[in-house]
N, C-alpha and C positions, 0 to 999 in steps of 0.2 A: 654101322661103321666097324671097321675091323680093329682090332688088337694091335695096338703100336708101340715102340718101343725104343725111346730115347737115350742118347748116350752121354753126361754132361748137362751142366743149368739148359732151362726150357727159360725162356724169358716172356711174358704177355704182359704189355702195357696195358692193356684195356682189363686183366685179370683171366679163371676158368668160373664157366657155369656150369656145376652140375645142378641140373634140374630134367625133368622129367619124370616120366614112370618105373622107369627102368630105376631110377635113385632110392625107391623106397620098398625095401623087404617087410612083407608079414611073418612072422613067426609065428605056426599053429601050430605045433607043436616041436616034441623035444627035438633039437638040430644041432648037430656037430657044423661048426663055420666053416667056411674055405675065405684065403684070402682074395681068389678070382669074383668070387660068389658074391660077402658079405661087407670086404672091407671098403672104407670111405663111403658107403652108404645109408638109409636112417634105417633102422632093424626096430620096423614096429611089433613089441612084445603083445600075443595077442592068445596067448595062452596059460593058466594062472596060475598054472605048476609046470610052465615050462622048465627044462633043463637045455641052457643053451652054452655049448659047449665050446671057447676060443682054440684058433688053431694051435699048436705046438710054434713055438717062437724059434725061428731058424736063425742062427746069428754069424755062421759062417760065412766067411768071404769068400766070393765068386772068385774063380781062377780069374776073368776078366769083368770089370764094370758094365763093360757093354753087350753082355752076355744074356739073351731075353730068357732062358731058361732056368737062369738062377733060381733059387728056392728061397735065399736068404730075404725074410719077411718084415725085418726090423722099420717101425715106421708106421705099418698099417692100424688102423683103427677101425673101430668097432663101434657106432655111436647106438644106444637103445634108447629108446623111445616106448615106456609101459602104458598101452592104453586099455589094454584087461588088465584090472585089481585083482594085482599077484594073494596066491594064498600060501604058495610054498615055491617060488620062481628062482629059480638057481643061472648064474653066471656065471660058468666054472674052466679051469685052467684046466690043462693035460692030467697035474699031480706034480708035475715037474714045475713048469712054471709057476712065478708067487706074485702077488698084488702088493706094487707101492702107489702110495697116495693116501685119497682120502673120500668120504662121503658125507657131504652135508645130510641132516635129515630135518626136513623141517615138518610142524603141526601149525596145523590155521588158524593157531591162537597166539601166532607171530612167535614162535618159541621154536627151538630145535639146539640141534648138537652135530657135529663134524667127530667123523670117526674114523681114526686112523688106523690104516692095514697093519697087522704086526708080520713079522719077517715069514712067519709059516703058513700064513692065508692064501688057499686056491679058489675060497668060494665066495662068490658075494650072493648072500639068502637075503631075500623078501618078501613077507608075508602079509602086507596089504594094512599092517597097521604098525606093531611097536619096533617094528625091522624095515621098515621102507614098503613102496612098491604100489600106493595106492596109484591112478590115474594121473599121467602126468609126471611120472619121474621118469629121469634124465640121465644115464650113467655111459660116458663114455670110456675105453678104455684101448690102448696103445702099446704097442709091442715095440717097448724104448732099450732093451737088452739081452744081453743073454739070460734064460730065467727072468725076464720081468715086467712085467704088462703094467703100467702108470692109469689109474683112476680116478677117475673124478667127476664129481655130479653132487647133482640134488633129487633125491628120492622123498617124496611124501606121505608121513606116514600120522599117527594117530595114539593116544595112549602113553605109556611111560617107555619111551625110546632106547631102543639096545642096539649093540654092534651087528650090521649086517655081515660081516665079516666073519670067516669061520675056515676049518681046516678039515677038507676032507676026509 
């Protein structure tokens, strides 16, 4: 199906399905995103020092709303899905954009911690145990403003727990 381009509310009573094959990316190695490519899709991490890089957040207004060639990206997300146990796996902004939110971390001894971004974070690191990233974690993240991509998830990890969270 081709590339379509709406102008104003879409309304579906019955809802949209994405599903298929086409819905779910493997990351093998380190990838710069696009948002034609990876947004609104599951981005299965499958590399354990990947470095997987979010687009630059475009936040300019289109001369017109109904303009298919806009760039302004505000909206798109990014859902990751770790099924190689990261050992040094990066989820990193331009340098310019920053991370609001937060990341739960939990350990299978029912215990964990929620870790909040501070104002200067471009990177969220996990390393397969006291940083997140084992098998099974969950981080999505959304380009909500100018400079600022919104996070959140549950990553699992192991050991005495620290901030995924870091500054380029």
């Amino acid at each position: 199906m081709a590339k379509s381009t709406f102008s104003g509310p879409v309304q579906s009573l019955a809802g949209f399905i994405s599903a298929g094959n086409a819905n779910v990316v493997s990351l093998t190695a380190d990838t710069t995103l696009t948002v034609a490519s990876h947004a609104g899709k599951i981005l299965t991490c499958n590399d354990a020092d990947g470095k997987f890089t979010l687009p630059s957040i475009v936040a300019t207004a289109p001369g017109r709303d109904d303009d298919p060639n806009q760039t302004n990206n505000l909206g798109a997300s990014f859902f990751f899905v770790v099924e190689t146990a990261a050992t040094d796996m990066d989820i990193l902004t331009d340098g310019t954009d920053k991370f609001v939110g937060g990341l739960y971390t939990g350990k299978d001894d029912a215990t964990g911690k929620t870790f909040i971004s501070g104002a200067s974070n471009d990177v969220i690191t996990m390393n397969g145990s006291t940083k997140g990233g084992l098998a099974g974690s969950i981080v999505k993240v959304t380009a909500v403003a100018s400079a600022k991509y919104a996070v959140e998830g549950i990553i699992l990890g192991s050991g005495t727990i620290v901030t995924p969270f870091a500054d380029a």
